[in-house]
C-alpha atoms as a printed R data frame, in Angstrom:
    type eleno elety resid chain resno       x       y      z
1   ATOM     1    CA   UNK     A     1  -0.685  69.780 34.758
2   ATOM     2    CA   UNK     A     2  -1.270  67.296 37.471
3   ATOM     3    CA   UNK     A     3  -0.544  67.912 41.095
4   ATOM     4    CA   UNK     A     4  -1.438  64.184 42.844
5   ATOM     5    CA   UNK     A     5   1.293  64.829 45.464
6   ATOM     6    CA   UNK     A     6  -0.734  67.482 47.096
7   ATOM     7    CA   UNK     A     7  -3.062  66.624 49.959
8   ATOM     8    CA   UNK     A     8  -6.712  67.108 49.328
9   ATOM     9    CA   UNK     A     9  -8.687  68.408 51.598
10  ATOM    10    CA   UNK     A    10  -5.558  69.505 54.018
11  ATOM    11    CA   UNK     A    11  -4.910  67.748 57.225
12  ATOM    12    CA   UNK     A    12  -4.407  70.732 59.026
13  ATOM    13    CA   UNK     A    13  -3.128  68.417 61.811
14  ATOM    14    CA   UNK     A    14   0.456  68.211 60.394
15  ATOM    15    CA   UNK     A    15   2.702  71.481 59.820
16  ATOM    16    CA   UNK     A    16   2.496  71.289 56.112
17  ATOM    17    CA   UNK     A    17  -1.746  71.678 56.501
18  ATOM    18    CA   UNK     A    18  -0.844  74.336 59.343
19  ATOM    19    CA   UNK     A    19   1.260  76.678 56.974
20  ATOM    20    CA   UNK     A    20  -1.663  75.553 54.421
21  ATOM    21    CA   UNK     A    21  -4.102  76.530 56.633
22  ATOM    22    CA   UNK     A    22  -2.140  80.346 58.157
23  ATOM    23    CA   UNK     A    23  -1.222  81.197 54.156
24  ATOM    24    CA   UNK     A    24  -4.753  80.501 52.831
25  ATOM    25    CA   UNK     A    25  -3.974  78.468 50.097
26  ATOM    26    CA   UNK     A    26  -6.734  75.998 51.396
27  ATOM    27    CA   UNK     A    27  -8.549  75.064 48.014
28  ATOM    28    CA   UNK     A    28  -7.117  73.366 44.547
29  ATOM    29    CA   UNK     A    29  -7.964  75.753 41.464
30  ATOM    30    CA   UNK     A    30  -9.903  74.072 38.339
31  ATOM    31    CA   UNK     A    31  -6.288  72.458 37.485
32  ATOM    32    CA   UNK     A    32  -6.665  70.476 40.758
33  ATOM    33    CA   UNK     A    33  -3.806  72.287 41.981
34  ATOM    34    CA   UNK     A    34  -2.970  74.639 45.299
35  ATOM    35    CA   UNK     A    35  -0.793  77.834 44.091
36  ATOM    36    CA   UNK     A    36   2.021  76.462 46.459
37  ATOM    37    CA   UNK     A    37   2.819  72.637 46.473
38  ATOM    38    CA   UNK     A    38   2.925  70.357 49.307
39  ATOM    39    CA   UNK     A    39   6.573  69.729 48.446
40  ATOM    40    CA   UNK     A    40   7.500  73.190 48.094
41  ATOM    41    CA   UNK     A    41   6.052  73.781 51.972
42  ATOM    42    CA   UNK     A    42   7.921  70.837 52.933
43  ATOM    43    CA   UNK     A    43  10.925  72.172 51.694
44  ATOM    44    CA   UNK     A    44  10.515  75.412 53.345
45  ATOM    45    CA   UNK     A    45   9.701  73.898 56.651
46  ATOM    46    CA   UNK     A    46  13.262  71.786 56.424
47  ATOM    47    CA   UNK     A    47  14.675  75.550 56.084
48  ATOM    48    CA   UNK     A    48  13.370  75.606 59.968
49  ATOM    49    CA   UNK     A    49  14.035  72.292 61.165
50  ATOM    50    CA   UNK     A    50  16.102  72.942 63.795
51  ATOM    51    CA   UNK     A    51  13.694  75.673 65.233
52  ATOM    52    CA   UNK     A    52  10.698  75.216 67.731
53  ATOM    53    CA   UNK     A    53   7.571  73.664 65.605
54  ATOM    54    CA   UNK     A    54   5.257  76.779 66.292
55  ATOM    55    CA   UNK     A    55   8.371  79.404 65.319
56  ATOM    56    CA   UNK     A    56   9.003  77.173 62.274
57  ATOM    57    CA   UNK     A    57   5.450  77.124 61.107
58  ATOM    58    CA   UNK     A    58   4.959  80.936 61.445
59  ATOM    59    CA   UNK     A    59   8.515  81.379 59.502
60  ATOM    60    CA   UNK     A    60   7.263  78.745 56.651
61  ATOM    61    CA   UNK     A    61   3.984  80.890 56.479
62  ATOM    62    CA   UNK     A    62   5.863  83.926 56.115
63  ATOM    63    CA   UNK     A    63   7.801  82.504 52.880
64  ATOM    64    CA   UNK     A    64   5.240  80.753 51.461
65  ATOM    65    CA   UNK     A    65   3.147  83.947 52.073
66  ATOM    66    CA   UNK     A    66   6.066  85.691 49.919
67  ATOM    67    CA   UNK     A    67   5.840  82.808 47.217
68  ATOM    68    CA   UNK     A    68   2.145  82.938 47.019
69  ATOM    69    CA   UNK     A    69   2.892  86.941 46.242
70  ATOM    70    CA   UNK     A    70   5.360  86.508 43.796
71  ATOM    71    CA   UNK     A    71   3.184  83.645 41.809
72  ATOM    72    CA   UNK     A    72  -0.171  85.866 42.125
73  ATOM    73    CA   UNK     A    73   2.224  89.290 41.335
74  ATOM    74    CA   UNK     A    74   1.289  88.605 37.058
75  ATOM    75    CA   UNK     A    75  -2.773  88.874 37.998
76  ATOM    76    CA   UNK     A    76  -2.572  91.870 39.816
77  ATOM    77    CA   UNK     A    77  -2.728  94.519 37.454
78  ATOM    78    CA   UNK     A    78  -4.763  96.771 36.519
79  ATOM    79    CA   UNK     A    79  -6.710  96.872 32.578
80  ATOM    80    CA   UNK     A    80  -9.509  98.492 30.744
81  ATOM    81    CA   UNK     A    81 -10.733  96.907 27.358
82  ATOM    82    CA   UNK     A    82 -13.197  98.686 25.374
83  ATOM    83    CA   UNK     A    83 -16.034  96.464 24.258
84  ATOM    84    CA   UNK     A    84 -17.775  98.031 21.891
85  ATOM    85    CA   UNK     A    85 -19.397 101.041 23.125
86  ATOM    86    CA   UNK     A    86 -18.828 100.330 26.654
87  ATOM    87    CA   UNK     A    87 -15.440 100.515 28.806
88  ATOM    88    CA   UNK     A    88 -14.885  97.552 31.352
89  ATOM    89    CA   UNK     A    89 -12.280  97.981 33.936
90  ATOM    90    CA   UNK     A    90 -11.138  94.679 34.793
91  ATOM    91    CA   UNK     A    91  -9.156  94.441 38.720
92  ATOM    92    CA   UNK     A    92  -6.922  91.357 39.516
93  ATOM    93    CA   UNK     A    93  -5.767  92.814 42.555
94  ATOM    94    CA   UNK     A    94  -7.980  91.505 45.300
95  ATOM    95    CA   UNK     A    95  -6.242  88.127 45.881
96  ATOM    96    CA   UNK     A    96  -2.594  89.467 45.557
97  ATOM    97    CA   UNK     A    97  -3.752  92.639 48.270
98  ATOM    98    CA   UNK     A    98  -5.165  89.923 50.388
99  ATOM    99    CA   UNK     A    99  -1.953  87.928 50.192
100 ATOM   100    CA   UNK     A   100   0.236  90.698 51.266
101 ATOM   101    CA   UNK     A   101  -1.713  92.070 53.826
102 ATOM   102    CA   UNK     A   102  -1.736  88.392 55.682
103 ATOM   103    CA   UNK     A   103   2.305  88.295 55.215
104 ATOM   104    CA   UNK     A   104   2.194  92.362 56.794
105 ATOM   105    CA   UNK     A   105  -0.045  91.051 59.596
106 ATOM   106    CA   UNK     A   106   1.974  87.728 60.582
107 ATOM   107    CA   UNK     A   107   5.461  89.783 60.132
108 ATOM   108    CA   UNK     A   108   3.673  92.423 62.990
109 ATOM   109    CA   UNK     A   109   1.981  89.645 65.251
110 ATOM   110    CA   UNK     A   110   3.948  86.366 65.196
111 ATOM   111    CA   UNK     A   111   2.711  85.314 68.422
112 ATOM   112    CA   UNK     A   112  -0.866  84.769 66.264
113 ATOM   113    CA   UNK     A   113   0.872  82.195 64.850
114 ATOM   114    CA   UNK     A   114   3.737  81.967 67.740
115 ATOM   115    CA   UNK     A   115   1.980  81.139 71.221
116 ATOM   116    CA   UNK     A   116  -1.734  80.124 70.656
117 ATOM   117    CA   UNK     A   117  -2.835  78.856 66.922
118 ATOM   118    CA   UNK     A   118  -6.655  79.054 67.821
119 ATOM   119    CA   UNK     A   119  -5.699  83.041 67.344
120 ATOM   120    CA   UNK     A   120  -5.415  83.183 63.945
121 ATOM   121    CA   UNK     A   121  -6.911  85.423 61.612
122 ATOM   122    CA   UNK     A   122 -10.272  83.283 61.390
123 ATOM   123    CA   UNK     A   123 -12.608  84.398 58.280
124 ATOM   124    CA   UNK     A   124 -15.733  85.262 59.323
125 ATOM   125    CA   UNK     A   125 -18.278  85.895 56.835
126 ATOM   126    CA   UNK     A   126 -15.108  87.659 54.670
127 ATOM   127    CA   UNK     A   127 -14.163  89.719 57.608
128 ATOM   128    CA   UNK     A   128 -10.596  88.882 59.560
129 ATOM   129    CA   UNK     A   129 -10.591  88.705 63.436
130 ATOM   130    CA   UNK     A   130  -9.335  91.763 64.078
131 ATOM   131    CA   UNK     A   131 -12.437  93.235 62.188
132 ATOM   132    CA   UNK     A   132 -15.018  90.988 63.942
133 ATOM   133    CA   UNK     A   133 -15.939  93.168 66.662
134 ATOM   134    CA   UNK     A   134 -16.351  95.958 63.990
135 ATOM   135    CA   UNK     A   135 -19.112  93.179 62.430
136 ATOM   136    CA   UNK     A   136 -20.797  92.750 65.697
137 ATOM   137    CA   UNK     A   137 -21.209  95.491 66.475
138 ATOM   138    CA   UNK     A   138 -23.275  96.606 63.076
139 ATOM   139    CA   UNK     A   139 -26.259  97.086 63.927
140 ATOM   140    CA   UNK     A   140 -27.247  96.355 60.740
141 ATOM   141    CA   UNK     A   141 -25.510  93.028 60.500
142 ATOM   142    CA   UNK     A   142 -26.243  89.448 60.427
143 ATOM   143    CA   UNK     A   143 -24.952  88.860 63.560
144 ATOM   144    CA   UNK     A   144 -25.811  92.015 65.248
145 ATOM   145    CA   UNK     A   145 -26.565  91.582 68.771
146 ATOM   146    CA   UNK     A   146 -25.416  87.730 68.851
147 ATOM   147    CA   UNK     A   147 -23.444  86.644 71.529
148 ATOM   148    CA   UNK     A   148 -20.872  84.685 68.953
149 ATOM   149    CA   UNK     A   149 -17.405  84.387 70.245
150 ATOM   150    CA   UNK     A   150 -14.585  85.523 67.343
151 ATOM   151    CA   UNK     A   151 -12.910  82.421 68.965
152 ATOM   152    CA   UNK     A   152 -16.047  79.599 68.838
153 ATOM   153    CA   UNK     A   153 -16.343  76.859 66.035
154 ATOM   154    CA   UNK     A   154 -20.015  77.519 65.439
């Protein structure tokens, strides 16, 4: 399978990299490929065309959110396999959770997306925004104590 349409690394200056960048689908998987194509968020952002860029962004992110979902929905289950004496438990579930708890969080707060895109859910050290102060505040923590803003690029 090739995918040379898609831009690699995303310019996250153009709507197509901003929807890349609010969904999470940010790196190519061993096939070289992201799980939604550039075309595909093109086409959903012509959906929106004749809507304000920031409301059309957060709307494409939204239903490429719910495509992500539906094209990670076969990994998320559940399995045990016996190998030899010893039962493994295998969990796909961590990537499709993730997925639909960023579509549940962007469907409550649009204006993350909406009024101010330096808001978004930055990642820090696996933890969301809304959880940083949580992270600080651990005193046992890497960053306990630091004076790091949840909004600086450092």
């Amino acid at each position: 399978m090739s995918c040379n349409c898609d831009v690699s690394p995303p310019d996250f200056t153009t709507e197509v990299g901003k929807v890349r960048y609010y969904s999470g689908d940010t790196e190519l998987n061993t096939e070289g490929c992201y799980i939604i194509s550039d075309m595909t968020i093109l086409e959903v952002l012509d959906q929106y065309s004749n809507k304000p860029a920031n409301v059309r962004i957060w709307r494409s992110t939204l239903d490429v959110l719910l495509f992500m979902k539906s094209a990670m929905a076969p990994y998320a289950a559940r399995s045990r396999e016996r190998e030899g004496s010893v039962e493994v438990e295998i969990y796909g579930q961590e990537r499709y959770k993730a997925i639909c708890d960023l579509y549940d969080f962007y469907n409550k707060n649009p204006d993350v997306i909406v009024k101010d895109a330096v808001k978004a859910p930055i990642i820090i050290g696996g933890v969301r925004l809304d959880k940083f102060c949580n992270v600080i505040a651990d005193g046992n923590g890497h960053y306990s104590g630091s004076r790091i803003s949840p909004y600086s690029n450092t």
